[in-house]
N, C-alpha and C positions, 0 to 999 in steps of 0.2 A: 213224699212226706206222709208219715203215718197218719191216719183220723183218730182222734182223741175222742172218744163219748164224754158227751155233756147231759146238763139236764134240760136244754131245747127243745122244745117239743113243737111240733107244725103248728101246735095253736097260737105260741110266743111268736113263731115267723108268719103267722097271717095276722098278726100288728102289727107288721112292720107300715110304712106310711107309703101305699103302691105310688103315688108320685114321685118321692123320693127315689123309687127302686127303679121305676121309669124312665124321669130323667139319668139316672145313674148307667143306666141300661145304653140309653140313647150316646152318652159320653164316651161308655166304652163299647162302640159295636162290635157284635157278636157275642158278647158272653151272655150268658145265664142267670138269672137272677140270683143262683148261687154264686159262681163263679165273682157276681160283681160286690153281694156281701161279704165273701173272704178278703177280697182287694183292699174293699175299704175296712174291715176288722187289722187286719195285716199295716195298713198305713195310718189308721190310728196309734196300736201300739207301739209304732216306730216313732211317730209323735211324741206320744208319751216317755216312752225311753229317753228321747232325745231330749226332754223338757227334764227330766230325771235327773240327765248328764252338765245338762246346763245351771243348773239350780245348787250344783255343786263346785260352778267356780267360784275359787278363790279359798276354798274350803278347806284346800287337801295342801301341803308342804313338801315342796319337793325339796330337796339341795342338792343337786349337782350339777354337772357341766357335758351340758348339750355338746360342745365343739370335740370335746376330749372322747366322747363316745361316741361320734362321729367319725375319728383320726382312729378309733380301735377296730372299724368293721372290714370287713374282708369281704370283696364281689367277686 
């Protein structure tokens, strides 16, 4: 995976809240306190995606037929 430059600076990552990081640390053994904040950057935005995806039911209209494009596919 490519590294994207931000505007992070070491000073923004030594606010982070060292028990937070800690405990986070101790959850996942052996990774890095980097390592353990992309984890959780990466499983928030899935989160939110996933909250994105959901806040869209019922939203969207479909019409057709599930069974009939089921009996069309070829394995």
């Amino acid at each position: 995976m490519a590294k994207a430059k931000s505007n992070i600076s070491q000073a923004n990552l030594a606010n982070l809240d060292p028990e937070l990081v800690e405990e986070a640390m101790k959850l996942n053994k052996g990774m890095t306190p980097e390592e353990v904040l992309n984890k959780a950057l990466r499983h928030y935005i899935i989160g939110v995606k996933n909250k994105e995806l959901l806040d869209m039911k019922g939203k969207i209209y479909w019409d057709g037929d599930l069974n009939e494009m089921r009996s069309n596919r070829s394995f």
